[in-house]
Every structure is written in C-alpha cells, then in structure tokens.
C-alpha positions in Angstrom: 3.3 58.6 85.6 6.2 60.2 86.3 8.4 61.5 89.2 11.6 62.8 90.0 12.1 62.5 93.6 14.7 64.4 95.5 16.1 64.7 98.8 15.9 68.3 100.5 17.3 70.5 103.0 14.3 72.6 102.0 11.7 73.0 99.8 9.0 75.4 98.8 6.3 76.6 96.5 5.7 80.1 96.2 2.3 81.7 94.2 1.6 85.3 93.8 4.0 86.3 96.5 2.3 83.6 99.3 4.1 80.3 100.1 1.1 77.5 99.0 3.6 74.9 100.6 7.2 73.9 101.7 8.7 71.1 103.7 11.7 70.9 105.7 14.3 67.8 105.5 12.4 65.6 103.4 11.2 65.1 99.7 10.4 67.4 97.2 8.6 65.4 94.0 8.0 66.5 91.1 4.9 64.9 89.4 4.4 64.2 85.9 0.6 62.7 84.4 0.4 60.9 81.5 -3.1 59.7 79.1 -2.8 56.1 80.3 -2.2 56.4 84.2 -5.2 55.6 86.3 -6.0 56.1 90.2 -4.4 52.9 90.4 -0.9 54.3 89.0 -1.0 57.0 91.1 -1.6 54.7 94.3 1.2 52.7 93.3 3.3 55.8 92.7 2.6 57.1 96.2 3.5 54.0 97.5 6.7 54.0 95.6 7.7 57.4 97.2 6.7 57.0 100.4 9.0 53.8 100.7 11.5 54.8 98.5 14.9 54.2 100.3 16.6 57.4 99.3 17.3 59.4 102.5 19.9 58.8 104.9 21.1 55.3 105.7 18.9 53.8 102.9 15.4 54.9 104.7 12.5 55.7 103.5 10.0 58.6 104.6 7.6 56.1 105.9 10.4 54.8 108.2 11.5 58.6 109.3 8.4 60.4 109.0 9.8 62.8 106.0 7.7 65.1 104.5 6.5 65.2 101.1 6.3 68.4 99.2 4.1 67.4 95.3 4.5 70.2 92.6 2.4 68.8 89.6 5.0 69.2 86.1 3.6 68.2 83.0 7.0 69.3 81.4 8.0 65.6 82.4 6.8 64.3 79.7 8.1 67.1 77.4 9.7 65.7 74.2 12.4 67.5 72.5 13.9 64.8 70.1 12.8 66.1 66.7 14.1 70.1 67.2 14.5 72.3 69.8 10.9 72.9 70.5 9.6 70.2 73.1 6.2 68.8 72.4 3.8 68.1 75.6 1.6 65.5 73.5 2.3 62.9 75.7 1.5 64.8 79.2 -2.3 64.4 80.2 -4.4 67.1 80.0 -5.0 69.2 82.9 -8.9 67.5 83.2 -7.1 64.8 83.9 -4.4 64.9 85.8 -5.4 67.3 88.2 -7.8 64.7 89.6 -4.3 61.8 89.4 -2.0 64.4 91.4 -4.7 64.7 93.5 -5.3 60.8 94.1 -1.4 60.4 94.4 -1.8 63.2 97.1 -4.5 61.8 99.3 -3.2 58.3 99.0 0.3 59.5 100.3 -1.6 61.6 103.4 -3.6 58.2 103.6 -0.4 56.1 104.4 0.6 58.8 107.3 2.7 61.4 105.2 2.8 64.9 106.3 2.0 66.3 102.7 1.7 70.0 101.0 1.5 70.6 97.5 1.9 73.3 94.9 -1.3 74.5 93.0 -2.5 73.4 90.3 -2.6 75.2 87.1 -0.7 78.2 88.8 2.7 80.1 87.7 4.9 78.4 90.8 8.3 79.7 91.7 9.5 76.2 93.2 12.6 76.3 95.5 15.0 73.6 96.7 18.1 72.5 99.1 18.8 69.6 97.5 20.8 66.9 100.4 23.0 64.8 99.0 22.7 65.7 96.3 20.0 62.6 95.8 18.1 62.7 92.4 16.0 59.1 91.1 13.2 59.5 88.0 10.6 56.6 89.1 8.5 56.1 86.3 5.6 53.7 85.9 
C-alpha cells in the first residue's frame, strides 16, 4: 500500500459537478492498493497517517484533530520504466482494493478522525492548498 500524504490549506473532491468531500487545514492522502496488502496493511497504514508528525510543530492529526480527506489512486503504482506508456500491473484491482480503501477508511474514523473520501471508481476532479508545502510517500 501506498500513500502520499500532504499537508493542506484545503482540499476537495468534486464528481459530476457535486463536491463528494473536502477538508479544511488538514490532510489530503492519496491512496494507492496493491495485490499483496491485506486489512492488516491498511490498519497499519491508517495508523501511520493518523500519527504521522507532519503538520505544524511536528504534530500529528491525532494530536490536533486534523481532518483526513482519502482519494483512492491506483496510478501510484503506475510503472513507466520500460517507455513512455506506464503499466498499472502492479495496482490491485478495483475488487479488491475498494474493500482496502475502505478498511483504511473506517479504521482511521475508528481512531477518532474526522474523515471524507472521494468515490470510488468515479472521474474525480481533486483539488488542493498544499501548506508548507509538506509532501511524504509512506509506503508499506
């Protein structure tokens, strides 16, 4: 499982002209599923973001009660190194990591995040304020 985790101003999520979610001065994370990640990667990956010490003086968002905003992106584990082409091989398939976005979801809400999310399998326009700007790839 992948992530790229950044710090924002403001964030949102935007489907068929209707915002599906946004967050104000917090994270925006950017979720990436690969074939060997389990509900126990994504538990450990919520965990990971929701004490990652990347806001203001080194906190976390379980210390200042940030919210999260998760936008699924299977282009994470896009591969471009033989051509110009990428190939998504390595991403999961949507069957399964619907259900591992999903789990990293519920197990962030679960630890007292303030969550929303993009949707799943829909054409998002995602926007960002990026703060800092702060930028980390966690990758499990």
């Amino acid at each position: 499982m992948r992530a790229v985790v950044q710090t924002v101003g403001r964030a949102s999520v935007t489907v068929d002209g209707e915002v599906v979610g946004a967050v104000t001065d917090g994270l925006l994370v950017l979720l990436g599923v690969t074939h060997t990640d389990t509900p126990e990667t994504a538990r450990t990956m919520a965990r990971k973001i929701h004490e990652l010490r990347i806001l203001d003086d080194e906190r976390s968002a379980a210390e200042t009660g940030a919210p999260v905003l998760v936008v699924s992106q299977f282009t994470l584990y896009g591969d471009a190194r033989k051509g110009r082409r990428p190939s998504w091989t390595a991403a999961a398939p949507a069957e399964v990591a619907e259900p591992l976005v999903t789990e990293v979801v519920e197990a962030l809400r679960s630890r007292g995040a303030t969550v929303a999310t993009g949707r799943f399998r829909a054409h998002m326009l995602v926007e960002s304020v990026n703060v800092g700007p702060r930028t980390l790839l966690l990758d499990l």
